[in-house]
C-alpha positions as CSV (number, residue, x, y, z in Angstrom):
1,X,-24.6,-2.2,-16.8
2,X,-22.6,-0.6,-13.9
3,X,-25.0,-2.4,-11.4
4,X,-24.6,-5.9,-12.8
5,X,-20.6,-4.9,-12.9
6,X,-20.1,-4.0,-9.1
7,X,-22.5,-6.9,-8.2
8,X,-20.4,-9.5,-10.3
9,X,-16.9,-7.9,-8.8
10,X,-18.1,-8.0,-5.5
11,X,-19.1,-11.7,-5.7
12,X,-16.0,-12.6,-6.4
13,X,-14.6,-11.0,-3.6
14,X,-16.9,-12.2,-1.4
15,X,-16.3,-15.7,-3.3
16,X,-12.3,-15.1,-2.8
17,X,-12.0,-13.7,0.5
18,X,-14.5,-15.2,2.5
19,X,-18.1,-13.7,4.1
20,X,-16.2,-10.2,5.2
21,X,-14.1,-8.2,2.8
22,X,-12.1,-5.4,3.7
23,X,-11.2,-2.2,1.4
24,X,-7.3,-3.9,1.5
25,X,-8.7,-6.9,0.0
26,X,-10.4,-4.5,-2.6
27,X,-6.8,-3.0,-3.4
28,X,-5.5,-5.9,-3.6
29,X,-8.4,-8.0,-6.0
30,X,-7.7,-4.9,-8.5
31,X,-11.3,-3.6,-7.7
32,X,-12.0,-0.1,-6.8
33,X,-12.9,0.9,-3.6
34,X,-16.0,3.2,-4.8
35,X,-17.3,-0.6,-5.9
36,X,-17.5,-1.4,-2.3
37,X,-19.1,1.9,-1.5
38,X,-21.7,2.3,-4.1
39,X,-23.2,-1.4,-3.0
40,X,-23.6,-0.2,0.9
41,X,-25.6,2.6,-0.6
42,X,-27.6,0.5,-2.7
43,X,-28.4,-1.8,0.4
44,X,-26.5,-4.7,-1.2
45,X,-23.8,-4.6,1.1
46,X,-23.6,-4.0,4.8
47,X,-20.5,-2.2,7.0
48,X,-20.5,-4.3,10.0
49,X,-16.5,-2.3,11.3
50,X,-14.7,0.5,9.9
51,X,-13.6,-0.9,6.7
52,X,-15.3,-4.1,6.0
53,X,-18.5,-5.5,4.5
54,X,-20.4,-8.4,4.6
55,X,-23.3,-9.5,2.0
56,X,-26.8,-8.2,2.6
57,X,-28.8,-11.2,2.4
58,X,-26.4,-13.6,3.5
59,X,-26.8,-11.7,6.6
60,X,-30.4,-11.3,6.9
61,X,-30.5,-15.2,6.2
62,X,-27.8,-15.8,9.1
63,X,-28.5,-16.9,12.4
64,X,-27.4,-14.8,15.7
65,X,-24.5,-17.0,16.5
66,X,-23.1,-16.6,12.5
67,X,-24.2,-12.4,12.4
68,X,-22.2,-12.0,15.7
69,X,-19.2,-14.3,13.9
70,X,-19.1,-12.3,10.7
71,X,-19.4,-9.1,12.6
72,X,-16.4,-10.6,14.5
73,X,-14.3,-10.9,11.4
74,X,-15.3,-7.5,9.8
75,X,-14.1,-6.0,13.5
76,X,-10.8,-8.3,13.7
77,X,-9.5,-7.7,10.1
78,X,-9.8,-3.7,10.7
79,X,-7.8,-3.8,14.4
80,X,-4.1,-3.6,14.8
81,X,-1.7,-6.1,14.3
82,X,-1.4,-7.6,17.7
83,X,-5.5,-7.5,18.8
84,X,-6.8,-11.2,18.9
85,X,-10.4,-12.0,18.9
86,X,-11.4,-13.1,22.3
87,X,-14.3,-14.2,24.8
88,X,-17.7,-15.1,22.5
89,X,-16.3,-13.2,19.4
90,X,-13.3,-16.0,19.8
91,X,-15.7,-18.7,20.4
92,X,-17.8,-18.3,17.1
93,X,-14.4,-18.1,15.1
94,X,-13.0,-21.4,16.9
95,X,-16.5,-23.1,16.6
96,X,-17.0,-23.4,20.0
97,X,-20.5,-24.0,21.6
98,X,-22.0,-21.2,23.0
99,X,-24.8,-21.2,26.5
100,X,-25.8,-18.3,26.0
101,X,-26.8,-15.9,22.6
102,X,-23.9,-13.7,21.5
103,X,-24.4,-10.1,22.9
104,X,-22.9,-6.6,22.7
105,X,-20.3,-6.1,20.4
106,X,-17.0,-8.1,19.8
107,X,-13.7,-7.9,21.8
108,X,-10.4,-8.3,20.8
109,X,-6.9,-8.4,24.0
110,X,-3.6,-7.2,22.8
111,X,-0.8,-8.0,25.4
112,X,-0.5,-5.6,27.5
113,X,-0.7,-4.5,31.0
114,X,-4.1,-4.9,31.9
115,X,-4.5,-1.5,33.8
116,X,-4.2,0.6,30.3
117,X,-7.2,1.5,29.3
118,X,-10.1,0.0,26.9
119,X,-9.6,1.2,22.8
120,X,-13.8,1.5,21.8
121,X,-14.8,2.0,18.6
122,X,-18.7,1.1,17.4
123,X,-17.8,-1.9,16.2
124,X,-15.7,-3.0,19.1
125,X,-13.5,-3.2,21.6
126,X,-10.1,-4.0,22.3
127,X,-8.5,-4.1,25.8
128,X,-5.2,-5.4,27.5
129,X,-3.8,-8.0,28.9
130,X,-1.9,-11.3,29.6
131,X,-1.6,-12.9,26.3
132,X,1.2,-15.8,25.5
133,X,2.5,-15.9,21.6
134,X,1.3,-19.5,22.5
135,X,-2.4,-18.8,22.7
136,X,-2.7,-16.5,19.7
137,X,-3.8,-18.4,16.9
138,X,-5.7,-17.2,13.3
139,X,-8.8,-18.3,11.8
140,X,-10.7,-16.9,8.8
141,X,-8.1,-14.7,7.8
142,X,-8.1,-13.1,11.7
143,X,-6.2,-12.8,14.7
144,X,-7.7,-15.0,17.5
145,X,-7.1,-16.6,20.8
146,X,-6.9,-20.2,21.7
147,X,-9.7,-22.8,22.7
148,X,-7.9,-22.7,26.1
149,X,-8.3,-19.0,26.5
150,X,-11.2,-18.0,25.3
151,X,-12.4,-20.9,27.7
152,X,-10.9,-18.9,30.6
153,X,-11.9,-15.1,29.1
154,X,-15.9,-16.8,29.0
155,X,-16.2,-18.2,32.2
156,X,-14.3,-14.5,33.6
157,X,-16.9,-12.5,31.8
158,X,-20.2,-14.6,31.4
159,X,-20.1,-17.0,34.5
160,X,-19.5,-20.8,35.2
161,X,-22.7,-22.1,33.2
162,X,-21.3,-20.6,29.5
163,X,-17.6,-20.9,30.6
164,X,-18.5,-24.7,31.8
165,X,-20.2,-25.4,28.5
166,X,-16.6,-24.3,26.7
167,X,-14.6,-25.6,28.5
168,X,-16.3,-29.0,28.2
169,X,-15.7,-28.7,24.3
170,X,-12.1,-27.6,24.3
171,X,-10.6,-30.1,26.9
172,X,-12.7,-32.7,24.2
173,X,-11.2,-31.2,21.4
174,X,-7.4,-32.2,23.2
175,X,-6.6,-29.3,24.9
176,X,-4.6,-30.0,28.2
177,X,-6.1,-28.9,31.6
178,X,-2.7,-28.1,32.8
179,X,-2.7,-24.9,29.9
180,X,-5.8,-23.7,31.1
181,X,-4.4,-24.3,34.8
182,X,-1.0,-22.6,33.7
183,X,-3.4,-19.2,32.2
184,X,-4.9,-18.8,35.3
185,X,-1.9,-18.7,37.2
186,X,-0.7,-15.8,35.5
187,X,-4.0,-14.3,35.6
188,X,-4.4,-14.0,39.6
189,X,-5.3,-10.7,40.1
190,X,-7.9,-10.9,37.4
191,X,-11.1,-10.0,38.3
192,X,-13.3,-13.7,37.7
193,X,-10.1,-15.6,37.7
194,X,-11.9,-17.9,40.5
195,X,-14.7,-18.4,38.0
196,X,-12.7,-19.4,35.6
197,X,-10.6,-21.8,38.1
198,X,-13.9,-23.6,39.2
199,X,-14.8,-24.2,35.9
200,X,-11.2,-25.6,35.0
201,X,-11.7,-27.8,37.5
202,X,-15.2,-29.4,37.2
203,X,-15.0,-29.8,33.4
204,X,-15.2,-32.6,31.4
205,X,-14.5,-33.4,28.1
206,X,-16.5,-36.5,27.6
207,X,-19.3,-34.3,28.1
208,X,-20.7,-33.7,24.3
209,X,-23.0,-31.1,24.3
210,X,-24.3,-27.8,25.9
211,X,-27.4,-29.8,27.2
212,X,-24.8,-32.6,28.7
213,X,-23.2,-30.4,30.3
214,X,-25.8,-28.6,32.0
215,X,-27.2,-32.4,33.5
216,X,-23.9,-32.6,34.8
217,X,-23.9,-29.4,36.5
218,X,-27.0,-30.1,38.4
219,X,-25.1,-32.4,40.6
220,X,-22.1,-30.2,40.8
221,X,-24.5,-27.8,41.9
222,X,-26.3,-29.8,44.5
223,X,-22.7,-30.7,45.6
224,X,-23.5,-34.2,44.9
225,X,-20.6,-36.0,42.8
226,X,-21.2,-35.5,39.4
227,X,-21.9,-38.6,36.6
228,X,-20.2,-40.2,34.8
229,X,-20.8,-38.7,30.9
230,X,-20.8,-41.0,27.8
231,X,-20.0,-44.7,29.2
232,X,-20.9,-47.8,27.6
233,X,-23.3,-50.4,28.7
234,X,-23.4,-53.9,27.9
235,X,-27.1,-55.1,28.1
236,X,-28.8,-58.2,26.4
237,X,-25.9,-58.8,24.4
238,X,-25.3,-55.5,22.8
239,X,-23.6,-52.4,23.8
240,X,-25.4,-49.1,24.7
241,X,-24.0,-45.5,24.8
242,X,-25.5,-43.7,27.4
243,X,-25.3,-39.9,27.9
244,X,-24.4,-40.0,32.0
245,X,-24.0,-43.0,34.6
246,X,-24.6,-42.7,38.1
247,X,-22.3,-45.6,39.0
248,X,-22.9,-45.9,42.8
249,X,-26.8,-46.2,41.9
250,X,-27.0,-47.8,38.6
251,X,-29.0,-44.9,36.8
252,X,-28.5,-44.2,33.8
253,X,-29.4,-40.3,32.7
254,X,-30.1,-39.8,29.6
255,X,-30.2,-35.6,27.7
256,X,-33.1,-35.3,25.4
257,X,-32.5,-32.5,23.2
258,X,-35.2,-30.2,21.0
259,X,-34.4,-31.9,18.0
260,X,-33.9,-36.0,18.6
261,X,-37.5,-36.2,16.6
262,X,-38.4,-33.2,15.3
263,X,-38.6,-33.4,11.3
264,X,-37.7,-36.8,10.6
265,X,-39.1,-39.1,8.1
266,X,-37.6,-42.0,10.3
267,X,-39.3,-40.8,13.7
268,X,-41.4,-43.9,14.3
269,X,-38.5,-46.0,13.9
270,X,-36.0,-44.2,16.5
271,X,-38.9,-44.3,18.8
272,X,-39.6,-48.3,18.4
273,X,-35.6,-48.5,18.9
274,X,-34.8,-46.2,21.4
275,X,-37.9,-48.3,23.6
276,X,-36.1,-51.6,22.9
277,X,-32.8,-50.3,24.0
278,X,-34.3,-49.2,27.0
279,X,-36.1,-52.7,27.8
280,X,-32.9,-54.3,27.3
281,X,-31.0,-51.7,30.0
282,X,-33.6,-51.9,32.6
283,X,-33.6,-55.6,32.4
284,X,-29.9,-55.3,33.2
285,X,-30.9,-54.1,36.1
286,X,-30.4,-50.1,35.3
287,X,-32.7,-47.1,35.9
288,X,-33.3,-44.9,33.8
289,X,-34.4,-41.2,33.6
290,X,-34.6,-38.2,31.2
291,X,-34.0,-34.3,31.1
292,X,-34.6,-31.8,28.7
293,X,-33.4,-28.1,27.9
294,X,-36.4,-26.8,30.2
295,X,-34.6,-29.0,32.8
296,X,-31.2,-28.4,32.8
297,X,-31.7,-24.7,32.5
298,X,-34.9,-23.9,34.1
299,X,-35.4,-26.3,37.3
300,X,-32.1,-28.5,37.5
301,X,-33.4,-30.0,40.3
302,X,-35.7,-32.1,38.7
303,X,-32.8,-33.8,37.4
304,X,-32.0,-34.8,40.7
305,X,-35.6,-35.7,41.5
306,X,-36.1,-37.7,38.6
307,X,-32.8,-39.4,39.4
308,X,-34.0,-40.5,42.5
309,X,-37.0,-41.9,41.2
310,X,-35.4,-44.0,38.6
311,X,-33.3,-45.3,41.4
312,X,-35.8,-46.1,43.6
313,X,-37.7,-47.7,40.4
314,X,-34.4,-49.7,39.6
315,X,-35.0,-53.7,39.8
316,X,-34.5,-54.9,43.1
317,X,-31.0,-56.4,42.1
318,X,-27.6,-55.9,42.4
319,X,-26.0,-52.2,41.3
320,X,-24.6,-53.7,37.8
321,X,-20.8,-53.2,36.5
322,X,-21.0,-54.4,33.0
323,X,-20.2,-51.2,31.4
324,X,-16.9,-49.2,30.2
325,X,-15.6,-45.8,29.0
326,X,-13.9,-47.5,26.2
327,X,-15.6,-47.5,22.8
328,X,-16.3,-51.0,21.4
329,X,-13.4,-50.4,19.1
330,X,-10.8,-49.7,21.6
331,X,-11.7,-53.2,23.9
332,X,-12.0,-55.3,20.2
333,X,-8.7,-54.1,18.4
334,X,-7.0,-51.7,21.2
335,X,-7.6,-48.6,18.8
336,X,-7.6,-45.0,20.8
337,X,-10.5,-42.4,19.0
338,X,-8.7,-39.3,18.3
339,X,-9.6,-37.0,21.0
């Protein structure tokens, strides 16, 4: 009987406060705190920070990304009141793509000077720094950065490939260059500020994906301008989204990712179509060429190669022009997407 009673109280605390509960929310749920206790020693519940649990099997079941975000909101609900989630522990809590697979342990900035030293616990860490009230922000019940910063604290800590990839998503989500310009400027003597200003410079929010973004980097990289990401094509009377356009060549690049067929009762279908649609563009007098993950992260240039070869494969006929950024939509009834 006293099993089935703690399991059935912590449900609904679980079901009330979300995947992390804290011995406050205990308290405050009229539950006792020995409830909590007695389940991490019967393996049913799992500490991931000094005071808060997360379900057992919802966390074996998890995935890296959601493990490192619920470890992230066990840490940020047991930190003081001015800590904010930041860097990848910000990025799972925004939603925010990720390059590379969470690693170490969450961090959290409280404003500060930056010089004071790290507070480390074994759950996480907290350091100091530049932090406006305008780029602190709460998700899940925790303190958390912006998009905008944790775009610049990424591409500081992990490099331009993962800080690209981020900032990519938040300048698509609406989030002005100019406030990721303005954090860097009062970050200067940060160590990989310059990182993060390359990256605020080269991204791109009409890139859609991690893979996208990568294609687009090859060129970047090669220091050859970069494409043109998500234009539409007019082609045999129908209009074609196309992942990149190499204008000055007429190319069209197109991202294949791991899952466009896998496990899908339709596959034959989206083949039949996806061959049609390219007849129709290459009869328009595009080329066309493909990457993949292995690609974009393992031999970019290939994406250059294979670009070259569609170009040189391209019908012998002038570069064509018949294509827009603007969604079908927007040209028909003059209706902006919101960004």
């Amino acid at each position: 009987m006293g099993l089935l009673h703690d399991r059935k109280q912590v449900a609904q605390l679980l079901q009330r406060w979300g995947p992390a509960v804290h011995l406050r929310d205990a308290d405050a749920s009229g539950v006792s705190r020995a409830v909590l206790r007695r389940q991490e020693d019967r393996g049913e519940l799992l500490r991931v920070a000094k005071a808060a649990f997360v379900n057992e099997d919802g966390w074996q079941a998890a995935d890296d990304v959601e493990k490192f975000r619920q470890r992230s909101i066990g840490f940020g609900l047991c930190t003081v009141d001015d800590a904010h989630l930041t860097g990848t522990a910000a990025a799972t809590m925004l939603g925010l793509p990720l390059l590379s697979a969470p690693a170490g342990s969450p961090i959290a900035v409280r404003p500060g000077d930056p010089h004071i030293g790290h507070d480390r616990t074994p759950y996480g860490r907290i350091r100091h720094g530049h932090l406006p009230l305008v780029h602190r922000t709460v998700r899940a019940r925790v303190r958390t950065v912006s998009p905008a910063y944790a775009a610049i604290d990424i591409a500081r800590h992990l490099g331009p490939l993962d800080g690209l990839v981020i900032a990519d998503a938040v300048l698509r989500r609406g989030v002005q260059r100019d406030a990721m310009y303005a954090l860097i400027g009062k970050m200067q003597a940060y160590p990989g500020i310059n990182t993060a200003r390359w990256v605020v410079e080269h991204a791109d929010g009409r890139s859609e994906s991690p893979l996208e973004t990568l294609g687009r980097h090859a060129f970047v990289e090669a220091g050859l301008p970069a494409p043109i990401s998500n234009v539409w094509i007019h082609a045999g009377g129908q209009l074609f989204r196309s992942d990149h356009l190499i204008p000055d060549i007429g190319v069209l690049l197109e991202a294949d990712g791991a899952v466009k067929y896998n496990d899908r009762d339709d596959a034959d279908e989206v083949v039949t179509s996806e061959k049609e649609r390219e007849r129709k563009l290459r009869a328009a007098g595009y080329g066309i060429a493909r990457y993949n993950w292995a690609d974009a992260v393992s031999q970019p240039w290939r994406i250059i190669q294979k670009t070259s070869e569609a170009a040189d494969l391209r019908p012998r006929m002038p570069v064509p022009q018949d294509w827009t950024l603007e969604p079908p939509w927007v040209t028909a009834f003059g209706i902006r997407p919101i960004a």
